[in-house]
N, C-alpha and C positions, 0 to 999 in steps of 0.2 A: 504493500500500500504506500501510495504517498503522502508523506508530511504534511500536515496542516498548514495552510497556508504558501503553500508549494504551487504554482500554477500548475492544470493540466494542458502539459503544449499542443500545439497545434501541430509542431511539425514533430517529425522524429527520423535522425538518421541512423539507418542500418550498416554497421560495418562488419564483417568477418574477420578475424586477422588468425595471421597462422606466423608466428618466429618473426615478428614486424617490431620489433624494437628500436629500430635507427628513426625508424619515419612516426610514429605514432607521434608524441608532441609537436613536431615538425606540424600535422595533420589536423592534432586538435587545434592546435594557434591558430591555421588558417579556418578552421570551421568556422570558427569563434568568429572571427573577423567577418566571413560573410553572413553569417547568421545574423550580425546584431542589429537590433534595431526592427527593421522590419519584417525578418522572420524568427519571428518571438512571441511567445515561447517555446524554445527547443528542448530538444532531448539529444544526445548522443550512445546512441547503445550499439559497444564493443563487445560484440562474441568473440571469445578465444576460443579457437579449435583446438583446444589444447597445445599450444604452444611450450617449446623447452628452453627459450631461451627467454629474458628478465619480461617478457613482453606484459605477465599477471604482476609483477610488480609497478612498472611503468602504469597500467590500468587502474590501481589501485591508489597509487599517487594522484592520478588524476582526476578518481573522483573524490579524494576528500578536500582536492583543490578548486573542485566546478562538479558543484551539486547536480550538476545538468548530464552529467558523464552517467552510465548505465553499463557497468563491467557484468558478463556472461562469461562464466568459463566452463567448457564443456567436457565432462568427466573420459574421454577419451575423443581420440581425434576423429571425425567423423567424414568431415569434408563441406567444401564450400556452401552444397546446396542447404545439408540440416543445421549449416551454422546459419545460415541467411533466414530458414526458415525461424529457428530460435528468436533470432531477433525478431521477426515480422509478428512473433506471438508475445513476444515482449513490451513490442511498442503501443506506444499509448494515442500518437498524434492522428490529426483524421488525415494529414498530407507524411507521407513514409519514401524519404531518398536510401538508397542503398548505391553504396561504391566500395572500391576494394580500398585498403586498413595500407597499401604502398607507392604511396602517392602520383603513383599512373595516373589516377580521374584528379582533376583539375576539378578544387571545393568554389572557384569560381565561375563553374559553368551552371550551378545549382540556382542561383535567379534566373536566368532564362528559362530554364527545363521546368519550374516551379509558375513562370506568368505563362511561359507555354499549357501547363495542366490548366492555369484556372482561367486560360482567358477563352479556352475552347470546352467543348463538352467530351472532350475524351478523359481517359480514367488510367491509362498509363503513358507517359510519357519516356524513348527509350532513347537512351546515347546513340548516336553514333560516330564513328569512328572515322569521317574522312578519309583524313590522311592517317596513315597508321605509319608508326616507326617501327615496326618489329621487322625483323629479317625477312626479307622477302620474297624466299624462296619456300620454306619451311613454316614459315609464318603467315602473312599474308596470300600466298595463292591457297593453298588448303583452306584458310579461314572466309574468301571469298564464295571457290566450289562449296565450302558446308552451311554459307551462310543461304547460298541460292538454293540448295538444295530443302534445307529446313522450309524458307519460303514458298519453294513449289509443295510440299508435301503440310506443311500446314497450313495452309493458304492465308498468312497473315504474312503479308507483302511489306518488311521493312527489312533492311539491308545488314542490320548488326547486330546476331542474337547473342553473340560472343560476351558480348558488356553487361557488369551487371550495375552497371553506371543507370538507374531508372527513376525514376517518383511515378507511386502509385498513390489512389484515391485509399483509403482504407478499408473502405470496405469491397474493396477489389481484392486487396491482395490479400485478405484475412480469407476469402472465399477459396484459394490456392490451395489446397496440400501440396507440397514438396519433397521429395525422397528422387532415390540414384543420382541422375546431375540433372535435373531436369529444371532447376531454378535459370538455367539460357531460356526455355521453352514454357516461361510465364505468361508472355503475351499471348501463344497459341492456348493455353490453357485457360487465361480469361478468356478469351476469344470464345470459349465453350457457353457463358453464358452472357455472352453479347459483348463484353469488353471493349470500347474503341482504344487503339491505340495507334498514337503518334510520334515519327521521330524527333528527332533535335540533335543536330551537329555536336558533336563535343572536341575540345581537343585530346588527341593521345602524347601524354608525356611519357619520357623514358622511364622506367623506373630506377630508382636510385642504387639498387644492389644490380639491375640489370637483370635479372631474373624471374619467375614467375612461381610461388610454391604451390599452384593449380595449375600442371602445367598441361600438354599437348600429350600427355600418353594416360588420357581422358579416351582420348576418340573412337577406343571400339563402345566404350561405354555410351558416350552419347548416340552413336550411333545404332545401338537396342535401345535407347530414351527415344530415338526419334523415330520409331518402327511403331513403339507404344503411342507415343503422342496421335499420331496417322491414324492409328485404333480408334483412339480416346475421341477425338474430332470427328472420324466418319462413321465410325458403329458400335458408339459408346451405349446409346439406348438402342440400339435394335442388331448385336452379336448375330443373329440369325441370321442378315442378310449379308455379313460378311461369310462365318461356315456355310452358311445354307446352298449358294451356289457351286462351291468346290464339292462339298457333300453330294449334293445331284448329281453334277458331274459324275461324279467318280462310282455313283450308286449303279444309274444309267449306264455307263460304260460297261462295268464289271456284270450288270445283268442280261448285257447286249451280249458278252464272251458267253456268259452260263447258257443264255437263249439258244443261241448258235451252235454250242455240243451236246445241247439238248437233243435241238432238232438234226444234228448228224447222228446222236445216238440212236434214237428211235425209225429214222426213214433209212438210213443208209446203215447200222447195224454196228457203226465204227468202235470199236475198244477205245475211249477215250482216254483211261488212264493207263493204256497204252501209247497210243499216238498224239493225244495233244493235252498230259501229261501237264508240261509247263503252263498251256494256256487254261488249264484250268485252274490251277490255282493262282494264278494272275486274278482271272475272274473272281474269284471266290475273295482274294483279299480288296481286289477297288470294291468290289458290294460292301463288304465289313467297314475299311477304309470310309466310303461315304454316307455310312449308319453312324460310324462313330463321327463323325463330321457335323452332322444333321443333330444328334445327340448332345454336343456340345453347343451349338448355335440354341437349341433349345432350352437348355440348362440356364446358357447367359441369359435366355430372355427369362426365365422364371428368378435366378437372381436378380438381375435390375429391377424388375417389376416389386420383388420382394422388398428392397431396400429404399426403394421410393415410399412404397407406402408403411414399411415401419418407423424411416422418417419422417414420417407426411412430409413429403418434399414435392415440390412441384417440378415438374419436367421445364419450367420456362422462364424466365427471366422477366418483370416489367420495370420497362424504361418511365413509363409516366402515366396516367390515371387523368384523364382528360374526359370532363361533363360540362354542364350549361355555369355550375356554379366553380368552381377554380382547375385550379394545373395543380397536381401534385407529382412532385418528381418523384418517384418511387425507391430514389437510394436514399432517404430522408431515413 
């Protein structure tokens, strides 16, 4: 709980850090500085991934020097997304920035990205990247190909999922669970119940150690996140019609083979499990193959259905509530 007389901020930044001890004051100083004044009242909440080097000390100095400071340390190292998450459950503010704790995101790009949320009606706001200074062979072309590619398969068309440089509305990104790394793949994820979101230029600074402690051997990982994601956005409520056509398929095929030495069995006299042997149990498993197909599509729909209505949850989202007598915006 908070202190009496303690304002409850409005804004609140999310940071993650992992062995960040050269730059965290360095980071808090400039918060500070952009923050004051008119985005006030803040919060600053520092999750530590469990960090081994002085990083829980430095955190700890720092909040009994700025009551605004929110140290999280996390009983083992987890990784970027469930530390991000930590914070996003931590925070208090109805406006929530998140950037990395290594002073790569530039704390002065946070008024733009913040008149950008409130001067439009969208609900997350996400860096991008420009110009990028990483190596450009290794770094930038692979992060281009996986940024297009994310964007063709989730269809939420912005250019740099990479960043977790964003401001979101709060009651956006409280609606998120996050787990594997899938905190890149927030906006596809609100995007599930209408989410608008929009870019904003950021700049990329070098980082001061040169280094990344989340780095690029992520990739096979992200890349089963975003096989999921693709699931999650096209046949999250209706499984069936994702199995249910491979299932056919392969029901229909397998009972086209059984058909077929059926009807050689009986008109023509053939010994099948002599002569076609292979083809029968070919046949025999695409029929099973697309029972169990058809079985699991069915299963997911009797789950989802389950879990909607144990938590009376509704399948849709409203944007606004529009009669003769007012407008109610419905994220109120």
């Amino acid at each position: 709980m908070r202190e009496l007389g303690v304002d409850v901020p409005k804004y609140s930044v999310v940071i993650p850090v992992l062995d960040e001890e050269s730059s965290l004051r360095e980071l808090h100083k400039q918060l500070c500085e952009v923050m004051r004044g008119r985005f006030e009242p803040v919060e600053f909440v520092f999750v530590d991934d469990h960090s081994s080097d002085s990083s829980p000390e430095i955190l700890a100095e720092l909040a009994d020097e700025d009551r605004r400071v929110v140290p999280l340390r996390l009983k083992r190292k987890y990784g970027q997304t469930v530390a991000l998450a930590a914070g996003f459950d931590h925070a208090s503010g109805a406006i929530i920035i998140s950037m990395d704790g290594d002073l790569q995101h530039d704390p002065a790009d946070i008024p733009a990205m913040i008149e950008a949320l409130e001067a439009t009606d969208s609900d997350i706001v996400s860096g991008w990247r420009q110009k990028r200074v990483d190596n450009f062979f290794f770094r930038r072309i692979p992060s281009r190909v996986a940024n297009w590619l994310m964007a063709k398969l989730s269809g939420v068309p912005i250019h740099d999922f990479g960043t977790t440089f964003k401001v979101y509305r709060r009651e956006t990104i409280k609606d998120v669970r996050l787990y594997g790394e899938l905190h890149r793949f927030i906006p596809a994820l609100a995007s599930l119940n209408g989410a608008k979101v929009i870019e904003v230029p950021i700049r990329n600074v070098p980082r001061p150690q040169g280094k990344s402690h989340y780095g690029i051997s992520r990739t096979s990982r992200v890349f089963f996140d975003l096989i999921t994601i693709r699931f999650l956005l096209r046949y999250m409520v209706r499984p069936l019609h994702f199995f249910g056509p491979a299932g056919m398929l392969s029901f229909l095929a397998g009972g086209s083979v059984l058909g077929f030495l059926f009807v050689d069995k009986v008109f023509r006299g053939t010994e099948i499990f002599v002569q076609h042997g292979p083809l029968l149990i070919l046949g025999m498993l695409m029929s099973l193959f697309g029972l169990q197909f058809l079985a699991m599509g069915l299963m997911g729909e009797l789950m989802m259905r389950n879990y909607f209505e144990a938590h009376q949850k509704p399948v849709y989202r409203l944007e606004r509530i529009v009669n003769s007598a007012r407008l109610t915006d419905a994220r109120r």
